[in-house]
N, C-alpha and C positions, 0 to 999 in steps of 0.2 A: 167721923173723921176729925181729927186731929187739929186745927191752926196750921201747925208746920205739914202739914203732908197735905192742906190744902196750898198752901204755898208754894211747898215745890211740883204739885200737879199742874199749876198756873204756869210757873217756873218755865217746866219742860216742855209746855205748849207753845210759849213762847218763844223759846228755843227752834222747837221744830218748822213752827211758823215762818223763823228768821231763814232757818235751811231750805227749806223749801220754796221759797221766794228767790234765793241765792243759786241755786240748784238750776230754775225754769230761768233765771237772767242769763245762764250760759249754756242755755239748750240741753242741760245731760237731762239723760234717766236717773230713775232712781236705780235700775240696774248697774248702769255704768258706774255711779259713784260708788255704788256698793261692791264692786269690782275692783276699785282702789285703795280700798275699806279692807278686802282681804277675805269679802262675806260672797259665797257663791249665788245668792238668791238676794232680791229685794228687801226681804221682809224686816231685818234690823234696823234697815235707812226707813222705811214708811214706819216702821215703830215708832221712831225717835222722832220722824215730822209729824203723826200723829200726838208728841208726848206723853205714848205709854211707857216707854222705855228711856235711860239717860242715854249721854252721849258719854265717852269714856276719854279721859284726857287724851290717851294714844293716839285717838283718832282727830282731834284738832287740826294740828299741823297741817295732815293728809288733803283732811277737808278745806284748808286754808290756801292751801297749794292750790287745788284742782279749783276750789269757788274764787281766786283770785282774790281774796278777802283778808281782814284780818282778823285773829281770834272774839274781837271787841262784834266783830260785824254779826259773828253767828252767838255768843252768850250775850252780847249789850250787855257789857262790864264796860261803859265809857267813864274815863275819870274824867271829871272837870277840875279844871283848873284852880287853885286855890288863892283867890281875891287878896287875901293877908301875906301871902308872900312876896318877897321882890326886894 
């Protein structure tokens, strides 16, 4: 395995990890969101909290809505602030 595709296996774990913490904070299933999703079955939403599978831009938003969150809360892309500015 690779460096980078150990990375983004890590990546997507973490990712999922973030969802599915997000997910049981607001009582849904993984049915229901996957419902909102557009997917008739579970199994894409437990992919992705597993980190076998990515999440796909389209579905941010959806997921953002329903988790009451922000895009930062389920990939942790937080910018800090930059000390040198001002």
């Amino acid at each position: 395995m690779y460096m980078f595709d150990r990375e983004l296996e890590i990546t997507r774990r973490e990712i999922g990890a973030r969802l599915r913490e997000l997910r049981k904070r607001k009582s849904l299933t993984q049915c229901e969101l996957a419902k909102a999703l557009g997917h008739n079955s579970s199994t894409r939403l437990n992919q992705i909290e597993l980190g076998r599978t990515r999440l796909y831009a389209e579905e941010l938003p959806i997921l953002c809505e329903m988790l009451a969150c922000t895009s930062s809360d389920i990939i942790g892309e937080h910018i800090e602030p930059n000390e040198d500015a001002g």
